[in-house]
C-alpha positions in Angstrom: -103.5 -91.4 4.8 -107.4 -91.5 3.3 -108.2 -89.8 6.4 -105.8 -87.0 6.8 -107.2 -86.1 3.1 -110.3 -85.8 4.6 -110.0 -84.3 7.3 -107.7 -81.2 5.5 -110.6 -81.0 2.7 -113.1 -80.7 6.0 -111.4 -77.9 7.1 -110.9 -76.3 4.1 -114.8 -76.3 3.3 -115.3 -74.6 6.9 -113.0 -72.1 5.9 -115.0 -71.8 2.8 -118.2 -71.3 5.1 -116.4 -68.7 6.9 -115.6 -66.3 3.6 -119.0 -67.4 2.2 -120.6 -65.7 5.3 -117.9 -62.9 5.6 -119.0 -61.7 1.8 -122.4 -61.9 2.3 -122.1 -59.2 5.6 -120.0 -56.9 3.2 -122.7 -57.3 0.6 -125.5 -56.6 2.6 -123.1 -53.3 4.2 -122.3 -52.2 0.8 -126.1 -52.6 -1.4 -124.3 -51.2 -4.0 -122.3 -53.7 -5.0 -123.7 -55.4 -8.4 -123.5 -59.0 -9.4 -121.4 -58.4 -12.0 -118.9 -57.9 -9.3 -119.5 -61.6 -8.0 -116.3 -63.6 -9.6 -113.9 -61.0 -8.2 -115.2 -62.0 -4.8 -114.9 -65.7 -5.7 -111.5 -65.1 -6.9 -111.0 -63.7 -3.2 -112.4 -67.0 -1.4 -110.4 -68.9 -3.8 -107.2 -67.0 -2.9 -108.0 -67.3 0.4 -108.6 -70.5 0.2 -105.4 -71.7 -1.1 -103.3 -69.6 1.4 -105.6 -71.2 4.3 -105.0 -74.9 2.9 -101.1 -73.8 3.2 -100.7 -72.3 6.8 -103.0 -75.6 7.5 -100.5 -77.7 5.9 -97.8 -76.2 7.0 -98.9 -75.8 11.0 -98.6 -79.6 11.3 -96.0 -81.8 10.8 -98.0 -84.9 10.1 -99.6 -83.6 7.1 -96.1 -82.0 5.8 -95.3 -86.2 5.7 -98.3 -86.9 3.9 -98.0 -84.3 1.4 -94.7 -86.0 1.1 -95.9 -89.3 0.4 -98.6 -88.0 -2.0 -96.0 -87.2 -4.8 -94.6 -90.4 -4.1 -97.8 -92.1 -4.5 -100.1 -93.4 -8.1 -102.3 -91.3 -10.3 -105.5 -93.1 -8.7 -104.9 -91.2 -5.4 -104.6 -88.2 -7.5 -107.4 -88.9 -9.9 -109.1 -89.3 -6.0 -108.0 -85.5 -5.3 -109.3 -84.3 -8.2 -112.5 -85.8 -7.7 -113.1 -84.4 -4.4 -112.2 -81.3 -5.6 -114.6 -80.9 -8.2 -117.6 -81.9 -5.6 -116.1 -79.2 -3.0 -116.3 -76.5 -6.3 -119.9 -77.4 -6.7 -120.9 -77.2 -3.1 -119.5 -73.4 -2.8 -121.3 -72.5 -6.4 -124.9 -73.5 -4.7 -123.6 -71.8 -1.2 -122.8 -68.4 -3.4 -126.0 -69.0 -5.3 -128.2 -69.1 -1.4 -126.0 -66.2 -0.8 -126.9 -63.5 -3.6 -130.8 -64.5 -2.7 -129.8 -63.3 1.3 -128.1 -60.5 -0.1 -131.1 -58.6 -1.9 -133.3 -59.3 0.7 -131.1 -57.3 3.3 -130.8 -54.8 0.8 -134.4 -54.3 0.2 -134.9 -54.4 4.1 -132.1 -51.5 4.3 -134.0 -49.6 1.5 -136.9 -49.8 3.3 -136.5 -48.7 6.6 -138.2 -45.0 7.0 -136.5 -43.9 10.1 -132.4 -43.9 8.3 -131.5 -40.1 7.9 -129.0 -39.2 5.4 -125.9 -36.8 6.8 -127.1 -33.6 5.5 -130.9 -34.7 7.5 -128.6 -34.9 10.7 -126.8 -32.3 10.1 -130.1 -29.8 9.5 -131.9 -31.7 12.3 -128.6 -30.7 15.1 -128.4 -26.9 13.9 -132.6 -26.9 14.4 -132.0 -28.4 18.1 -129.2 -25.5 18.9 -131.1 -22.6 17.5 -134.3 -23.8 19.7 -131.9 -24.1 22.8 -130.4 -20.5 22.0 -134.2 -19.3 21.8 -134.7 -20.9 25.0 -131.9 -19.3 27.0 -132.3 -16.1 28.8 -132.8 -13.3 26.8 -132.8 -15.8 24.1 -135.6 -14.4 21.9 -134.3 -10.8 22.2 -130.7 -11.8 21.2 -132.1 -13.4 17.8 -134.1 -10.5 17.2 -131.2 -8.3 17.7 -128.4 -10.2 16.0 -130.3 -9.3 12.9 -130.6 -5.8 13.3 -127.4 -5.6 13.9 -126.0 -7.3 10.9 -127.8 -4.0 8.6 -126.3 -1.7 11.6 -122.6 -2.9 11.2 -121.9 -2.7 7.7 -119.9 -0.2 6.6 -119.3 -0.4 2.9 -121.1 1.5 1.7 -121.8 3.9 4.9 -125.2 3.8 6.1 -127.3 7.5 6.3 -127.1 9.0 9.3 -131.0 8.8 9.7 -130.9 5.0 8.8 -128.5 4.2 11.1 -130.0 5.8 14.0 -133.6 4.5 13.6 -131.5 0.6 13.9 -129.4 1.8 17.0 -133.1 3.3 18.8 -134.1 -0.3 17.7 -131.2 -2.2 18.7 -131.8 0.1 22.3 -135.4 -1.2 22.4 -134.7 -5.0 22.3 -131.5 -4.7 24.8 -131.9 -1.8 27.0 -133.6 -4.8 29.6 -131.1 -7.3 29.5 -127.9 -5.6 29.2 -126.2 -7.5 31.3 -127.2 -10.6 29.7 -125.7 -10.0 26.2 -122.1 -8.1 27.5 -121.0 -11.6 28.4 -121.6 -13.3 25.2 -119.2 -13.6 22.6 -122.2 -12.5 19.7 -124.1 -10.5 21.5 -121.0 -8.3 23.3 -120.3 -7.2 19.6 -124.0 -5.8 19.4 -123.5 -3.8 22.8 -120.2 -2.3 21.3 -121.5 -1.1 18.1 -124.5 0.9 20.2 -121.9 2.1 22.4 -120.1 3.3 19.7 -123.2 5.2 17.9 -125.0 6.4 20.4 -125.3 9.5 21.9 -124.3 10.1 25.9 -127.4 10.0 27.2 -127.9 6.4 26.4 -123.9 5.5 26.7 -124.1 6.9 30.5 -127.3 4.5 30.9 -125.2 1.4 30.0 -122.6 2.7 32.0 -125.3 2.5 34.9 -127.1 -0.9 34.1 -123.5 -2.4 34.3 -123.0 -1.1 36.9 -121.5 -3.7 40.0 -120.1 -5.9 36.9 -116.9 -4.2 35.5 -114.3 -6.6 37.5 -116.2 -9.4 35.7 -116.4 -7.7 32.3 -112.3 -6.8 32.9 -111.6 -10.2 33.5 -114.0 -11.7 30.3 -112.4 -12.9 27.2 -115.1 -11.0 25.1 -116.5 -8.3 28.1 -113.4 -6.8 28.2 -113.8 -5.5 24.9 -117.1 -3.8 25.3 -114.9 -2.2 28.8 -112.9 -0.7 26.4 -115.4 0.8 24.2 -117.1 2.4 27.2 -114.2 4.1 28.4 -113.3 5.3 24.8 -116.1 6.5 23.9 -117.7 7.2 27.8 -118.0 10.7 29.4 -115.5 11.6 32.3 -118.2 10.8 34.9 -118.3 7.2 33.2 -114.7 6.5 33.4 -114.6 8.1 37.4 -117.2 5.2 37.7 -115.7 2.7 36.1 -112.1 3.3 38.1 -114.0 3.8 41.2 -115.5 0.2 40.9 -112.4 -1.2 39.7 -110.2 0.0 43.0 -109.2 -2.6 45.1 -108.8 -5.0 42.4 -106.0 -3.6 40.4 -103.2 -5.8 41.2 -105.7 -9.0 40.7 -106.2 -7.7 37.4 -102.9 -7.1 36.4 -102.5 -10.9 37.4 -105.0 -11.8 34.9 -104.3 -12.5 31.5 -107.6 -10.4 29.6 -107.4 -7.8 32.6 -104.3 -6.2 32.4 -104.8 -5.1 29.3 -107.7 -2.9 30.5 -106.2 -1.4 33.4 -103.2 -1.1 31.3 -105.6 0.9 28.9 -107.1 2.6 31.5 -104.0 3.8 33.1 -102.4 5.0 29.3 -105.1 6.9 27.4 -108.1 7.7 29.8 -106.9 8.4 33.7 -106.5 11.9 34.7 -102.6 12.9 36.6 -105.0 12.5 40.5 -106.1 8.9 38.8 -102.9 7.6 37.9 -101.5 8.4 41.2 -104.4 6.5 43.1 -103.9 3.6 40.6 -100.2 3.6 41.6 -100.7 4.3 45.0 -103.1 1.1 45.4 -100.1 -1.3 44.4 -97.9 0.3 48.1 -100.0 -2.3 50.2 -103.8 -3.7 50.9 -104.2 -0.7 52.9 -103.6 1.9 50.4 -106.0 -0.2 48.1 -109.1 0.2 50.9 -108.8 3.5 51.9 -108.2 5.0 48.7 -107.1 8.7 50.5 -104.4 7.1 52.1 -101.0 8.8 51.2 -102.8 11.3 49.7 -100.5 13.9 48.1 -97.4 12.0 49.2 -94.7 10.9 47.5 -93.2 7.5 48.1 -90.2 9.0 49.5 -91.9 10.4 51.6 -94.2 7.8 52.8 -91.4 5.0 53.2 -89.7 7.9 55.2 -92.0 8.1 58.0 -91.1 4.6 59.3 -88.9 2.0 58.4 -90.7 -0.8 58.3 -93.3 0.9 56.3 -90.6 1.8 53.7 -89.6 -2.5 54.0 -93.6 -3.1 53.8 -94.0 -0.9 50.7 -90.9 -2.3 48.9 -91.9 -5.9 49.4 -95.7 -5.1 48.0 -94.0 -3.0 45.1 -91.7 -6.2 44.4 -93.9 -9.0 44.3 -96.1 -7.6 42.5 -93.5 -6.7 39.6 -91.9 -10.5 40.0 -95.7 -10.9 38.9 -96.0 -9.4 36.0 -92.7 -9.9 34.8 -92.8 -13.4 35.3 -96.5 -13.4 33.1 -94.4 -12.0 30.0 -96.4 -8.2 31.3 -92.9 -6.2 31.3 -93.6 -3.8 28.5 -96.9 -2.4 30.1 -96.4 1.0 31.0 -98.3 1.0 34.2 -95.8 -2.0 35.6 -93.2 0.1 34.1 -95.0 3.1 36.9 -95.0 0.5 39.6 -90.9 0.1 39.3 -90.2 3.4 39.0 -92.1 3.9 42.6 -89.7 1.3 43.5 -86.7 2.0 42.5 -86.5 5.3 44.9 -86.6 3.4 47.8 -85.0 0.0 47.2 -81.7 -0.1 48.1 -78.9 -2.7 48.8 -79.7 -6.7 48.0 -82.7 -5.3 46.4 -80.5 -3.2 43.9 -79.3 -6.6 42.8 -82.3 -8.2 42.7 -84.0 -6.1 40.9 -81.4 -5.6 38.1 -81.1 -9.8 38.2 -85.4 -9.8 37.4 -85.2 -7.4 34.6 -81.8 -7.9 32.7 -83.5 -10.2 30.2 -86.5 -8.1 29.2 -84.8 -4.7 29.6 -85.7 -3.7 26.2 -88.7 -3.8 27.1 -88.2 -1.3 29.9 -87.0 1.6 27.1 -90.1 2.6 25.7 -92.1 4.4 27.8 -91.6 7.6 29.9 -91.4 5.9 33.3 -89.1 2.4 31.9 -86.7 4.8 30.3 -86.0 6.0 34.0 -86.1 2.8 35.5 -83.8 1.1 32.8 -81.4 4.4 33.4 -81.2 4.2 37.2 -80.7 0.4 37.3 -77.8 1.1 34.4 -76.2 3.6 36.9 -76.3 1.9 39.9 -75.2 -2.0 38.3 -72.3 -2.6 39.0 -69.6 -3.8 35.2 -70.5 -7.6 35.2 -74.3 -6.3 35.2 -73.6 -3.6 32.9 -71.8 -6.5 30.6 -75.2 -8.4 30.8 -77.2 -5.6 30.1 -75.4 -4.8 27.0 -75.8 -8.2 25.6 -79.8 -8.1 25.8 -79.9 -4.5 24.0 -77.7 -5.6 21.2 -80.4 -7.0 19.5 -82.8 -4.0 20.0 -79.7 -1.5 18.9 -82.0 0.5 16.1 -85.0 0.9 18.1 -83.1 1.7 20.7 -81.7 4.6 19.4 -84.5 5.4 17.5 -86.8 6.0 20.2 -87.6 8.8 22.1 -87.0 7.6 25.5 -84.5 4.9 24.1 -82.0 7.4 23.1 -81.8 8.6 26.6 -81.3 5.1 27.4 -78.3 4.8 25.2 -76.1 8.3 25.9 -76.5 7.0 29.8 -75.0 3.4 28.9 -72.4 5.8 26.9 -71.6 8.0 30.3 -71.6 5.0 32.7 -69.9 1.9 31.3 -66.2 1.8 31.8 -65.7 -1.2 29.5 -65.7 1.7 26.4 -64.4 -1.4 24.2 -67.2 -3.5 24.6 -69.5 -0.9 23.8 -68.3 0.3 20.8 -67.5 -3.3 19.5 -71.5 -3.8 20.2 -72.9 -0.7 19.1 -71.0 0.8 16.3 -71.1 -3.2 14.4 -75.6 -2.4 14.4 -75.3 0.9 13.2 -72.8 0.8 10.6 -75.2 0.4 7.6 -77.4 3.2 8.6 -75.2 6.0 10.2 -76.5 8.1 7.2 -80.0 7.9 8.3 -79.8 7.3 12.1 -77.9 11.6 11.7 -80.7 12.8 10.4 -83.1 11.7 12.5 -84.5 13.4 15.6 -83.8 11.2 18.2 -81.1 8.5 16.6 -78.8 11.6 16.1 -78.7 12.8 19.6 -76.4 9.8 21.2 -74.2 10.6 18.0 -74.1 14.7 18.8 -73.0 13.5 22.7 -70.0 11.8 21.5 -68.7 14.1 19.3 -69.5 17.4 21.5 -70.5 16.3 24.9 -73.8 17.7 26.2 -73.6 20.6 24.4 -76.6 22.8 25.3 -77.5 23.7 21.4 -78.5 20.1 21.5 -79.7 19.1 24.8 -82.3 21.7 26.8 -81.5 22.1 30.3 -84.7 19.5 31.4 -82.9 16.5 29.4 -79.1 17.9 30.5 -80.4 17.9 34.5 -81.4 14.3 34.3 -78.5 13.2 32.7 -76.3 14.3 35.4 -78.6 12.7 37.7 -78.1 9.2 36.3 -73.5 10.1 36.3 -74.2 11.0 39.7 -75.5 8.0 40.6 -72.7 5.8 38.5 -70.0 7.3 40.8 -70.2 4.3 43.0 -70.1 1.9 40.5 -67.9 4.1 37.8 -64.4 4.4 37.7 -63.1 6.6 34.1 -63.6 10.4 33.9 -66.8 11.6 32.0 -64.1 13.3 29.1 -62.1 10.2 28.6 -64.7 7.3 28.6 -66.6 9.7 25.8 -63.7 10.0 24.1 -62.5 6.3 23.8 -66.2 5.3 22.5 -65.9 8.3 20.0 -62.6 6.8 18.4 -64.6 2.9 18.2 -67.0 4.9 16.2 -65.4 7.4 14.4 -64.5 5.6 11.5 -68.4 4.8 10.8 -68.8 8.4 11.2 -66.7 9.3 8.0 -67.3 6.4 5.9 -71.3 7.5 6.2 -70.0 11.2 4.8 -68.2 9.7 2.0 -70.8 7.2 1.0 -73.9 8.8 1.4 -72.8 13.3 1.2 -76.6 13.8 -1.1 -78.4 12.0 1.4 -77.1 13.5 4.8 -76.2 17.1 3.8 -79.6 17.6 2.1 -81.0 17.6 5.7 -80.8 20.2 8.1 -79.9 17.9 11.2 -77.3 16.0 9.2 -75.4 19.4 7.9 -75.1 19.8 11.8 -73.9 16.3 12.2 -71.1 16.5 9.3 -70.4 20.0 10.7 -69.5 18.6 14.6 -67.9 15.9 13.2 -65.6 17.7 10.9 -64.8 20.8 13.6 -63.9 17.7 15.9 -60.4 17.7 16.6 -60.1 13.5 16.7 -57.8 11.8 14.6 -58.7 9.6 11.1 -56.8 8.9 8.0 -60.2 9.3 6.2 -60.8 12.7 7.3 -59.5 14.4 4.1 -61.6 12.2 2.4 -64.5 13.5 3.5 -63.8 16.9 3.4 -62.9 16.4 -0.3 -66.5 14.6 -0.6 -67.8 18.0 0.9 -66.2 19.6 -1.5 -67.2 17.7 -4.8 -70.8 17.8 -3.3 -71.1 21.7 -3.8 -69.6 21.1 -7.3 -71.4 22.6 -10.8 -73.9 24.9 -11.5 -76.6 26.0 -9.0 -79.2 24.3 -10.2 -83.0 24.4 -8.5 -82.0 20.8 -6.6 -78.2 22.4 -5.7 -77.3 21.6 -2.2 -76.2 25.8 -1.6 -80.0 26.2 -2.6 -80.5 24.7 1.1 -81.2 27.2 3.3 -78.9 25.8 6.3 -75.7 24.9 3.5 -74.9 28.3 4.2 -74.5 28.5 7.7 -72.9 24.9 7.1 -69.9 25.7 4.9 -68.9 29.2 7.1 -68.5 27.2 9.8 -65.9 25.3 8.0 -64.3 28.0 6.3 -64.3 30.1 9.5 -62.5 26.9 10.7 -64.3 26.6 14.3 -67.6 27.2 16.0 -69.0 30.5 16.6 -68.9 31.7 20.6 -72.3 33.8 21.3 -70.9 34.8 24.6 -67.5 36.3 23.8 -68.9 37.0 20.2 -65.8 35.2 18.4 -65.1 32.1 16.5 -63.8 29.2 18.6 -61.5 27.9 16.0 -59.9 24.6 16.0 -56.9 23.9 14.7 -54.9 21.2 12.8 -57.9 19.6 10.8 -57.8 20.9 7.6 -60.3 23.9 7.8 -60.0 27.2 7.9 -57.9 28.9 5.1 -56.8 25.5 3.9 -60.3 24.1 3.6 -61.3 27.8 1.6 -58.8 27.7 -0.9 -59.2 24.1 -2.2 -63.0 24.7 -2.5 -62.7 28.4 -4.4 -60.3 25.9 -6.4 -62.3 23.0 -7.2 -66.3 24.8 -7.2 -65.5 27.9 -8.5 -64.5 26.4 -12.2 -65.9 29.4 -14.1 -66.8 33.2 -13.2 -70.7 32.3 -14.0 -70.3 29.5 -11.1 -69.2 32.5 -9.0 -71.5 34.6 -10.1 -74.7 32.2 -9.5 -73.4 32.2 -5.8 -73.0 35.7 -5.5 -76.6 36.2 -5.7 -78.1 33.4 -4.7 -78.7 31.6 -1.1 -74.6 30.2 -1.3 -74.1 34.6 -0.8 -73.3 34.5 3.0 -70.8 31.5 2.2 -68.8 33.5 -0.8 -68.5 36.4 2.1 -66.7 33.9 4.3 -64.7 33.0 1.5 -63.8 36.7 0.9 -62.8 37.4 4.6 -60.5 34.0 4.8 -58.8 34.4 1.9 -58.6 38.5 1.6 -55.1 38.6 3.6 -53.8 35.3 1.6 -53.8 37.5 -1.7 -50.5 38.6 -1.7 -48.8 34.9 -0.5 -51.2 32.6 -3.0 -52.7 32.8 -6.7 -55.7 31.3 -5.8 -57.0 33.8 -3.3 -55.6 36.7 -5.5 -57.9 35.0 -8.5 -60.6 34.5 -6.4 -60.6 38.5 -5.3 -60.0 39.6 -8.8 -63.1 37.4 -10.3 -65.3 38.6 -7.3 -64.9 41.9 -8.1 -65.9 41.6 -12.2 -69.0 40.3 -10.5 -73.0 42.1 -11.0 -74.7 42.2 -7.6 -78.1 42.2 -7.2 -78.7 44.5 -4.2 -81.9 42.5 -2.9 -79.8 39.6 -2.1 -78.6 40.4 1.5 -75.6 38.5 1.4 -74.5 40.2 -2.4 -75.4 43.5 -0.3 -73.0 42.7 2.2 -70.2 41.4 -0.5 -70.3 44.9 -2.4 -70.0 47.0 0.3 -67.1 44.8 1.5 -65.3 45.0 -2.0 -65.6 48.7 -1.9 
């Protein structure tokens, strides 16, 4: 039993070696660390201690017996213990003791060693190492020197004098006018180029045009060149930009491939080719051919080419496909040059690749709708799907409803999907649901109103000029394959979806609609419309209580288009230029009836009357005299109404109270 004690007290003072010499590493790590902070540390090695002497005792079985017999056993064994504890405490206070003396020699060691470099040393020392290799590079020296100019050159706030700036620009052109080509492919120094580009004069713009010359591709394709690319052709002469395209033929299609490129070409082909240019750009994308011999197909159409030979035309198609299953594929459908492309491909594709092409582009056709060539693309493929593809189609736009009909091509876009889809269910349920909330402003809007004004009055040529009306047709033409309702009644199914919008936007929002010249027109078609609604008297009454009290500077009559607005309803139908009569239509509440509820309801008191007669709402009380003139034996109100006109002053430089005396007389 005597020596199992001795050999566990052993092995707990080599354990206590072990912390002993673990402490003194941290101590000499850490020269910090004061003496004061000594009995935590011997606190530690105690603690550890007694959970070592535990897992030992508890790791064999033999001493788990003997621990067992120890409690069992007399206090001399245990005075024994104690004794051989207290010579084991006194061992580890003259080991800690040889410790703290190791300790602050390491630390003076440490202290003294020359060669240690704090963070901020290193940190100095690595930005001194890169600004000597930057000096060391080509051009290096000149790029330093530069880089500062610039920094004065490129402020803006305040502006710098004219004279101040150029003396930096002719010394900017000093330092760089060698090595050009050095600094356009460098992050930094690209930024330098594109500010001298920017104030220089032509001269000097046309000789960095030269210098780069037999490096565009490489600038188009740079993350940072392609910038300064940009600059030159904004800001370049048209002899530049002929250069600049010339060098880049051939390459097109690679660069609409590439991510930075075709953003350039898309640039290129947008704001700075000429009509000739763009139709060599497109022309390049037929086949390699076209793209080397750059007069090839010169002054033909596609049509025309892909008519000359049929495998040509299959040739041409496949080129023209790949390379928009490309681009589409990148997430490059919006650009308007791809957008160019397809629209030389759709004249000539025909069957399977009908289907494939409407398959590629159903998911970003929204993306088609914005430009003047997608519009026609996105129309054509909408005329020649067949109803599940329409269906499909529909679904994406849903989405993109408002700026759909907001734009100017989109619009287009929209009255075709109105003339072409049979399924006049679907579309109302999709469209009328996103324009609901905004009817009121979508009417008086340019564009938005135009899809509205074809549903209530067809392609009515007051609306629609003969260019817009021609390709229209074109695209119903096209549908007759795939289309099965007559023009008339598929207009007029999709008109009943959205009526009831139509009439809640009068009655909720009268101020905001009739103030506006294009939304009097709106209310106007939609009131001399002859389609059925339970809230059309509603509206008209809304009319009515709009032109309500006196004429105030902000009255709606004082509009110079109310006018012409309320004698069309109190005519009771549309006025026919041709056969010089009114066009009336009957059965919704205009005409006489819609004259004698508002001389009723507006004409309260003779000085309401009497601010119309001679005022801008003068041309309207003269429709109100003819309509109501032959009613004045049958009805009080019109026999009031004639009476009160008549007590009436007219003031003879108001046309309209002109006209109304001599009519009285």
């Amino acid at each position: 039993m005597v020596s199992k004690e001795r050999i566990s007290k052993k092995r707990t003072a080599s354990f206590k070696g072990e912390v002993s010499k673990k402490v003194k590493v941290q101590k000499a790590e850490s020269p910090s660390v004061s003496s004061a902070e000594e009995p935590d540390l011997s606190s530690q090695v105690d603690s550890d201690e007694a959970s070592s002497e535990d897992e030992l005792d508890v790791s064999s079985d033999e001493e788990t017996q003997d621990k067992n017999v120890e409690s069992a056993s007399d206090a001399d064994s245990s005075e024994d213990e104690l004794d051989d504890s207290s010579a084991d405490a006194a061992a580890e206070e003259s080991s800690r003791s040889s410790d703290n003396d190791s300790e602050n020699e390491d630390t003076e060691s440490v202290s003294a060693d020359p060669n240690k470099l704090s963070t901020k040393e290193q940190h100095l020392q690595q930005k001194k190492l890169l600004n000597e290799r930057k000096l060391q590079r080509k051009a290096g020296i000149e790029v330093h020197q530069i880089k500062k100019l610039w920094e004065k050159l490129r402020v803006k706030n305040p502006p710098l004098p004219k004279e101040e700036r150029t003396a930096l620009c002719d010394q900017v052109w000093d330092l760089s006018k060698n090595v050009i080509k050095d600094l356009v492919l460098k992050h930094d120094a690209s930024r330098v180029v594109q500010t001298l580009v920017k104030y220089s004069d032509r001269p000097r713009r046309d000789n960095i045009v030269k210098q780069l010359k037999g490096s565009y591709f490489k600038l188009a394709t740079s993350a940072y060149g392609k910038y300064l690319l940009i600059k030159l052709l904004h800001y370049g002469s048209k002899e530049s930009r002929a250069l600049i395209l010339k060098e880049l033929h051939g390459k097109l299609r690679k660069l609409m491939g590439h991510r930075e490129g075709a953003y350039v070409v898309e640039d290129l082909f947008v704001l700075y080719a000429t009509a000739k240019q763009r139709q060599e750009m497109i022309r390049e994308f037929w086949g390699a051919e076209y793209a080397v011999f750059q007069d090839l197909g010169a002054g033909k159409t596609v049509v025309e080419v892909a008519a000359e030979n049929t495998e040509k035309r299959k040739q041409i198609a496949q080129n023209l496909m790949e390379t928009i299953t490309a681009a589409v594929e990148k997430g490059s459908a919006g650009f308007q040059l791809l957008h160019a492309v397809m629209k030389e491909y759709i004249q000539i594709f025909e069957g399977e690749e009908v289907r494939e092409m409407i398959a590629l582009l159903t998911e970003p056709f929204a993306e088609l709708v914005h430009t003047p060539e997608g519009y026609e693309v996105a129309c054509t493929l909408i005329a020649k799907a067949n109803a599940k593809e329409r269906k499909q189609i529909l679904k994406t736009l849903k989405g993109h409803a408002t700026e759909l009909i907001n734009n100017e091509y989109g619009n287009i876009v929209l009255i075709v999907l109105f003339m072409t889809v049979d399924d006049t269910v679907l579309v109302s349920k999709v469209f009328s649901s996103e324009y609901q909330v905004r009817v009121h402003e979508l009417v008086v809007a340019k564009f938005s109103r135009r899809p509205f004004i074809y549903l209530l009055n067809g392609l009515d040529s007051h609306y629609f000029s003969p260019i817009v009306k021609t390709e229209l047709l074109k695209y119903e033409a096209l549908s007759a394959e795939t289309s099965k309702k007559s023009q008339e009644l598929r207009r007029e199914q999709i008109l009943s979806g959205f009526a009831p919008i139509f009439f809640d936007a009068v009655i909720k929002h009268p101020f905001e609609i009739l103030e506006e010249s294009l939304g009097s027109q709106f209310v106007g078609e939609l009131l001399l419309n002859p389609i059925e609604s339970d809230k059309r008297e509603d509206a008209l009454n809304t009319v009515i209580e709009s032109f309500k009290g006196p004429v105030s500077d902000d009255h709606l009559i004082r509009k110079p288009f109310s006018g012409r607005f309320l004698r069309s309803l109190i005519q009771g139908g549309r006025w026919n230029n041709k056969e010089k009569r009114i066009d009336k239509v009957d059965n919704v509440g205009l005409g006489e009836t819609f004259a004698l509820t508002f001389v009723d309801e507006v004409f309260t008191d003779d000085r309401i009357l009497q601010q119309w007669v001679n005022s801008e709402g003068s041309f309207a009380v003269v429709a109100l005299y003819e309509a109501l003139k032959p009613l004045t034996k049958e009805e009080e109100t019109a026999k009031a109404f004639v009476k009160s006109l008549k007590a009436c002053k007219f003031d003879e430089e108001v046309k309209g109270a002109k006209l109304l005396k001599s009519l009285l007389k």
